[in-house]
N, C-alpha and C positions, 0 to 999 in steps of 0.2 A: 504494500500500500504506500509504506514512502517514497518506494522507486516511482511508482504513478505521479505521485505529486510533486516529484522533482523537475520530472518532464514537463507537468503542468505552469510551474513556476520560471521554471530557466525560460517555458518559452512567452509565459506574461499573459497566458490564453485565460476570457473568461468565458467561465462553464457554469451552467446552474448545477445544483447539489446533484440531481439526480440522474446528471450525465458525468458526473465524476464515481457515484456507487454504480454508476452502468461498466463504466470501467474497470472499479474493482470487480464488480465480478464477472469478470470478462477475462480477467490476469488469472483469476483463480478457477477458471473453469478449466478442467482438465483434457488435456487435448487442444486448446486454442488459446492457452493465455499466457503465450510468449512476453514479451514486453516489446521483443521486436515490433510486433504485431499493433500492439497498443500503441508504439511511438508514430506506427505507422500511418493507424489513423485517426492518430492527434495530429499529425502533420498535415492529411487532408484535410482534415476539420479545422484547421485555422488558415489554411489558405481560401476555404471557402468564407469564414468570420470575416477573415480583411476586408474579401472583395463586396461583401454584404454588408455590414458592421453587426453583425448575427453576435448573439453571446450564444455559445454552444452546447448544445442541448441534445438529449436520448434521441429526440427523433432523427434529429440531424445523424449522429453517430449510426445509428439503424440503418439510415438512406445511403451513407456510403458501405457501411459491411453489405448490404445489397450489390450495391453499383460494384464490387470488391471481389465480391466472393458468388454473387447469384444469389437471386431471392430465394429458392430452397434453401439451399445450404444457411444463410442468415438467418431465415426462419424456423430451422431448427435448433443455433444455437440462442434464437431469442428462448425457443420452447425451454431447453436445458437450463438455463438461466432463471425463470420460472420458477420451473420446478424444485433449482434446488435453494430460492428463496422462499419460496413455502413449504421447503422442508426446515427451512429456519425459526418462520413464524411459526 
């Protein structure tokens, strides 16, 4: 979680809270939470913030793991993501 947040700070990006826990569990899902990964599409996410002045947000982050990876694949690791925050709650 602090490596997320270091990315987020060195690069000055504003995110709303619930695209940053989109994140964390995203690092910790297993099988897809490189941080390669995460930095990666923090990095699309704030080249699209600039061009917009967007503060960056879960849908946004969703729209490129689509655009990324293909909307099945995205949509399943949205479903996994789910599931294993309702196995939280």
């Amino acid at each position: 979680m602090q490596d997320i947040q270091k990315i987020i700070t060195a690069g000055k990006l504003r995110m709303t809270p619930d695209a940053t826990r989109y994140l964390h569990l995203l690092a910790n899902l297993p099988g897809q939470g490189a941080l390669r990964s995460i930095d990666k599409l923090l990095k699309l996410a704030s080249k699209h913030a600039e061009k917009t002045g967007e503060v960056i947000g879960t849908n946004l982050l969703r729209s490129i793991q689509a655009s990324r990876l293909g909307i099945r694949v995205a949509s399943e690791i949205d479903r996994h993501l789910e599931m294993r925050t309702a196995n939280v709650a």
